[in-house]
C-alpha positions as CSV (number, residue, x, y, z in Angstrom):
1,X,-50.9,46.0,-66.9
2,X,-49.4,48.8,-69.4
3,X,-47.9,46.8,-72.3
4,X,-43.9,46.8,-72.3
5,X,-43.8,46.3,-68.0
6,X,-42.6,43.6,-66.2
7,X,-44.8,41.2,-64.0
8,X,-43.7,41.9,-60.8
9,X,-44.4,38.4,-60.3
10,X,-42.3,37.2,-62.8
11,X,-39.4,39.4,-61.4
12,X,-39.9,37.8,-57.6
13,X,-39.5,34.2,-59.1
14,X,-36.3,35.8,-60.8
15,X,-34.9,37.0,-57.5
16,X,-35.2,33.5,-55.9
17,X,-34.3,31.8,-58.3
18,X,-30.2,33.6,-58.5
19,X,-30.3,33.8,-54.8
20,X,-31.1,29.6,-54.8
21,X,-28.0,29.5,-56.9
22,X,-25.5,31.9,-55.2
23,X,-26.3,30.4,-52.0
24,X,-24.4,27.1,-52.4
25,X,-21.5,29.1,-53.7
26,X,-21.1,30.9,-50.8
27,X,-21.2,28.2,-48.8
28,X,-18.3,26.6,-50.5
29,X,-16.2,29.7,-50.8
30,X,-17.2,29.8,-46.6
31,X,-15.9,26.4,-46.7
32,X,-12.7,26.7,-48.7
33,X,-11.3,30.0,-46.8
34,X,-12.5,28.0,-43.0
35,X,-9.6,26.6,-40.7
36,X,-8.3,23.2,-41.6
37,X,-10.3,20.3,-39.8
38,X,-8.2,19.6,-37.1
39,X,-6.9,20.6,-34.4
40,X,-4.1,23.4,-34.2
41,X,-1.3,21.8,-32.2
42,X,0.3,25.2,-31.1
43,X,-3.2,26.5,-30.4
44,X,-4.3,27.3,-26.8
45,X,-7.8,25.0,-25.6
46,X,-10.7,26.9,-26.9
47,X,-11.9,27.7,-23.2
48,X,-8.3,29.7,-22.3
49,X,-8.7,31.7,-25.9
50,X,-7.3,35.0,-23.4
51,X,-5.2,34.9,-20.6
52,X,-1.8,36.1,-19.0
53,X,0.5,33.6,-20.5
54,X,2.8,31.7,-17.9
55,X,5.3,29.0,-17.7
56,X,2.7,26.6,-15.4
57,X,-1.0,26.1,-14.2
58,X,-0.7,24.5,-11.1
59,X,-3.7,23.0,-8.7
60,X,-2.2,22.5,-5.6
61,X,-4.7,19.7,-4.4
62,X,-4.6,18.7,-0.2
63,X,-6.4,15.7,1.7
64,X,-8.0,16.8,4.9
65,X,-10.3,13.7,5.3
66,X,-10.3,12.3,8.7
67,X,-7.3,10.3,8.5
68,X,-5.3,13.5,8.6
69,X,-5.4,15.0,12.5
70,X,-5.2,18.7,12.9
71,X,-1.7,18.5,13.5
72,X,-1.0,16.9,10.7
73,X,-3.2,18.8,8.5
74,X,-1.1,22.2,9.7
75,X,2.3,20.2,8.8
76,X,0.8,19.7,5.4
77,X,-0.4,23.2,4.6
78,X,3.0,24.8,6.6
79,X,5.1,22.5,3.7
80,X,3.4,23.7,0.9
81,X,3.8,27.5,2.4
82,X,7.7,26.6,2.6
83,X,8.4,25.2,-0.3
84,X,6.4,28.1,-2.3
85,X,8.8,30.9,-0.8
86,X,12.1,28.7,-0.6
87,X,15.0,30.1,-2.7
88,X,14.9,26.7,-4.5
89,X,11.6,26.7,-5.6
90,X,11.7,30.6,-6.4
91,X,14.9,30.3,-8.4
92,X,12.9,27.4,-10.3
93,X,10.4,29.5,-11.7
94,X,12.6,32.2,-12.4
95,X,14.7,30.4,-15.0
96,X,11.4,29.6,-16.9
97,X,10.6,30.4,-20.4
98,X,8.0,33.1,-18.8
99,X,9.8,33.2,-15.2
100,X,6.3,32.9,-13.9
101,X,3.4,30.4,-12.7
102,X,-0.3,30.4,-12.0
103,X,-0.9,28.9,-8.9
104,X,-4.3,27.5,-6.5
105,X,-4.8,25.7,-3.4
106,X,-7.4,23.5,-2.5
107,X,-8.4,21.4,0.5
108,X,-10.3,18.1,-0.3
109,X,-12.2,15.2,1.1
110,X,-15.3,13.1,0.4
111,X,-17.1,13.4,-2.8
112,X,-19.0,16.7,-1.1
113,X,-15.6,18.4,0.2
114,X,-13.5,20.7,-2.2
115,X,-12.6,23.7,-1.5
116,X,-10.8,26.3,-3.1
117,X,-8.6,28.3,-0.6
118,X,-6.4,30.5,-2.3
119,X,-8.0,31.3,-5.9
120,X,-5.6,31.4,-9.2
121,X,-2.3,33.6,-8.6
122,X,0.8,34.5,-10.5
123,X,4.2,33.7,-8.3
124,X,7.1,35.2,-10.1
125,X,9.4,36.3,-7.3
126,X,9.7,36.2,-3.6
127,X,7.4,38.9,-2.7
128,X,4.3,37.2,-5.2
129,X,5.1,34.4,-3.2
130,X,4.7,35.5,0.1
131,X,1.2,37.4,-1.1
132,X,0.0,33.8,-1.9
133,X,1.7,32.0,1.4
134,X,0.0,35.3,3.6
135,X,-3.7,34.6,1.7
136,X,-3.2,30.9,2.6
137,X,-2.2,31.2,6.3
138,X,-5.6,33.5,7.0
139,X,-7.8,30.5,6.1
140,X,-9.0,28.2,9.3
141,X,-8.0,24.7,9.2
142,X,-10.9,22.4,8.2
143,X,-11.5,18.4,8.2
144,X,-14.1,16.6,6.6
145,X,-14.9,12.7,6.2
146,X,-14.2,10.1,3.5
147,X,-11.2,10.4,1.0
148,X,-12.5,10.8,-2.8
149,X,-9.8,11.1,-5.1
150,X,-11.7,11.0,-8.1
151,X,-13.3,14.3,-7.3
152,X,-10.1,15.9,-6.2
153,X,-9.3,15.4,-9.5
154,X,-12.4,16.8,-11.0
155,X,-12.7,19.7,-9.3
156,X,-9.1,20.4,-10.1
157,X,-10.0,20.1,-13.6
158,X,-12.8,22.3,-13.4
159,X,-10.5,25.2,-11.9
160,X,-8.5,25.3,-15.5
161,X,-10.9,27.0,-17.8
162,X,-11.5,30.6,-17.7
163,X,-9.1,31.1,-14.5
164,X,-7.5,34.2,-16.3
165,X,-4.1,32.0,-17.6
166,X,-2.6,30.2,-20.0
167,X,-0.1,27.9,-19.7
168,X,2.4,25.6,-21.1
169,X,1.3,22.6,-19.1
170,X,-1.6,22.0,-16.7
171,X,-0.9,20.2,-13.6
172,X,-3.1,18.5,-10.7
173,X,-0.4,18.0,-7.4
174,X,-2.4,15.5,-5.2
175,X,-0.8,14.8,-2.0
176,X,-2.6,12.2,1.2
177,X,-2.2,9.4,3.3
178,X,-5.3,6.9,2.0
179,X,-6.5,5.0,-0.8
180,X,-10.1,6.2,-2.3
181,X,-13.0,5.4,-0.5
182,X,-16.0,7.4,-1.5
183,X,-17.1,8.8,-5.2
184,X,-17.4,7.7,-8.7
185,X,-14.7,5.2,-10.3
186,X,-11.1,7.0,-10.0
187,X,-10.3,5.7,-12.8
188,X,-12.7,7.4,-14.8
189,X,-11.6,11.1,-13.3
190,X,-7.7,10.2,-13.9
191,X,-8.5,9.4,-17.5
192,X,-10.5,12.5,-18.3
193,X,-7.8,14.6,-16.5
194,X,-5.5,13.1,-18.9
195,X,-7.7,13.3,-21.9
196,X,-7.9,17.1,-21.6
197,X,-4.1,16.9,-21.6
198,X,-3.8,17.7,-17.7
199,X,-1.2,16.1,-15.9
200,X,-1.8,14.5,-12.6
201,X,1.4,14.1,-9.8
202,X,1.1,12.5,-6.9
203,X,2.5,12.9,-3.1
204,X,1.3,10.2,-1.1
205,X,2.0,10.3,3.0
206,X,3.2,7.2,4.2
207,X,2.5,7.3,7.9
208,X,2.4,4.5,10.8
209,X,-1.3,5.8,11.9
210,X,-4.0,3.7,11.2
211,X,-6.9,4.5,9.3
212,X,-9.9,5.3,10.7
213,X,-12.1,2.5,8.9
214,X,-9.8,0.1,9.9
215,X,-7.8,-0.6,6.1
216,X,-4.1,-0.5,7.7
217,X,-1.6,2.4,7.6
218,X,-0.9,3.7,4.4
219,X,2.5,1.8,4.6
220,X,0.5,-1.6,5.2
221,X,-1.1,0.0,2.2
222,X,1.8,0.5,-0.1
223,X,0.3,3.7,-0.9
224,X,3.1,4.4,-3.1
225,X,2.7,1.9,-5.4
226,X,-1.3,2.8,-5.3
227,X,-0.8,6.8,-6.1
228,X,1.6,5.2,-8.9
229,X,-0.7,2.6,-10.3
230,X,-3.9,4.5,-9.9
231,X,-3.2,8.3,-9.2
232,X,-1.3,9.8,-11.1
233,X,-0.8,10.2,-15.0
234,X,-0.2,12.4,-18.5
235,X,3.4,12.6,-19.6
236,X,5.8,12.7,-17.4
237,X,3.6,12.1,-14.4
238,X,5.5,11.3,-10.8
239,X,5.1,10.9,-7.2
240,X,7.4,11.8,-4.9
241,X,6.2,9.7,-1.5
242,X,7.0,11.6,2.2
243,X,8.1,8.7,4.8
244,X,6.1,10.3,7.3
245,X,4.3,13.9,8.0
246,X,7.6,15.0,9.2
247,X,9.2,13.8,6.4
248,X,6.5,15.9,4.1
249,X,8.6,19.7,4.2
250,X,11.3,18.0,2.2
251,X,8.8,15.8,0.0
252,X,6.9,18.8,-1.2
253,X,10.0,21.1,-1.6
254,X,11.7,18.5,-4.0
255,X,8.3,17.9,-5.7
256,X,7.6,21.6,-6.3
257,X,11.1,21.9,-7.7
258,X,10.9,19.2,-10.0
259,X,7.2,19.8,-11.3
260,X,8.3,23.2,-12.1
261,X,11.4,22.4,-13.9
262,X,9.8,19.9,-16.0
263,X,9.3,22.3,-18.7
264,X,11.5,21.1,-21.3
265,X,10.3,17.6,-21.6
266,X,7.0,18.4,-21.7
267,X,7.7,21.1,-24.3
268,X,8.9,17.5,-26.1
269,X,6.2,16.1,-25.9
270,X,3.7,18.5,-27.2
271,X,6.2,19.5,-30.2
272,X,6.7,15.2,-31.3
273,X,2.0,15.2,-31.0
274,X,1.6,18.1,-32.8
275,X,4.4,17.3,-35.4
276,X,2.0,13.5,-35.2
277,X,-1.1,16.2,-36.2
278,X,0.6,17.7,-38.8
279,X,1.8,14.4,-40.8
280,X,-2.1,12.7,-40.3
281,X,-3.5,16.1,-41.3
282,X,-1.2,15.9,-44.9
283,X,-1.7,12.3,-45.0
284,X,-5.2,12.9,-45.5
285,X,-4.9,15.9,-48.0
286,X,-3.2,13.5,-50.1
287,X,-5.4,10.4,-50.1
């Protein structure tokens, strides 16, 4: 080596040894300029990051197990196709914040039967109405077996992510005419429903048939009080029961309207947890 140059060697161990001693400084800056640890009240749920914002995400969620007849499964899907074009329901949406909703219908059963008929759409106005209603009337009726709330609700929940929306409130509307029978705990689906901030309202049928395995009718039943006590949930959660399939039109037209026009006290609600974040987020700065 010429006398008066560097050891390459020695410049290497140099080079390492500032970058060794940068590195946990940029970590910290990394850390200081990073969000806050916890979570953004006003922030949309990571998986809707993008969407068409809307007033309402609404899973309109149907039992077609066997203890609904065909005729009675037409009067069910005819209501909900009613009450989404009447001028009640219609003038609801249009005196929202956004004047519009996302909705879906699905069709369930047993723990094996959900299906979506009528994928995620925007009703603003009597004509995106009837595009949703005309979709819905194409699809054959269907039946299937057992009644599995519990996965009603969790394939309602899974419909939520990615669907293209985001809205103010998410809500599952459940309507049938039996108690669970099939599938994992319903408990267990209401409360993770809830947990992911989802609301869950409930329209239980309250017929004179009995049911096929020989449980009563759902009035024997007091379905009612079962969609209240185990169904439904999230703030502001409700069920609005029909008397009778003939007696579902009405149910469903009064439900839509008030699920709709429930903006304001779940608006409420979010604005008294997040104002909760806030204070437990400077609570902690301080200690």
């Amino acid at each position: 080596m010429i006398q008066g140059e560097r050891d390459p060697r020695h410049f290497h161990a140099w080079m390492v040894g500032m970058l060794l001693a940068v590195l946990p400084l940029t970590q910290l800056a990394g850390q200081d300029t990073a969000a806050p640890p916890f979570d953004d009240p006003f922030a949309p749920p990571l998986q809707q990051e993008s969407g068409e914002d809307v007033d309402l995400e609404l899973v309109l969620a149907v039992d077609i197990s066997f203890s609904v007849d065909i005729v009675e499964a037409q009067t069910q899907r005819e209501g909900y196709m009613a009450a989404l074009t009447h001028p009640s329901v219609l003038k609801a949406i249009e005196s929202g914040f956004l004047g519009k909703i996302a909705v879906t219908y699905v069709e369930w059963a047993d723990s094996y039967y959900q299906n979506q008929l009528v994928d995620w759409m925007v009703i603003s106005d009597e004509r995106s109405a009837h595009a949703f209603t005309s979709r819905l009337s194409t699809v054959p009726l269907n039946r299937a077996y057992y009644t599995s709330i519990s996965h009603a609700i969790d394939h309602a929940v899974s419909l939520f992510p990615n669907n293209g929306y985001r809205g103010t409130r998410q809500v599952i509307d459940i309507s049938g005419d039996g108690k669970q029978n099939q599938g994992r705990p319903l408990a267990e689906a209401r409360q993770a429903a809830i947990d992911q901030g989802i609301v869950i309202n409930g329209l239980p049928i309250l017929n004179d048939r009995p049911q096929p395995i020989g449980v009563g009718t759902p009035k024997e039943m007091k379905l009612d009080l079962y969609y209240k006590d185990n169904v439904i949930g999230g703030p502001g959660a409700f069920i609005v029961a029909a008397e009778n399939f003939d007696d579902f039109r009405s149910a469903i037209l009064s439900k839509l309207i008030r699920e709709i026009a429930e903006a304001p006290k779940a608006e409420q609600h979010a604005h008294a947890k997040a104002a909760q974040h806030v204070a437990a987020y400077r609570t902690k700065r301080h200690d």
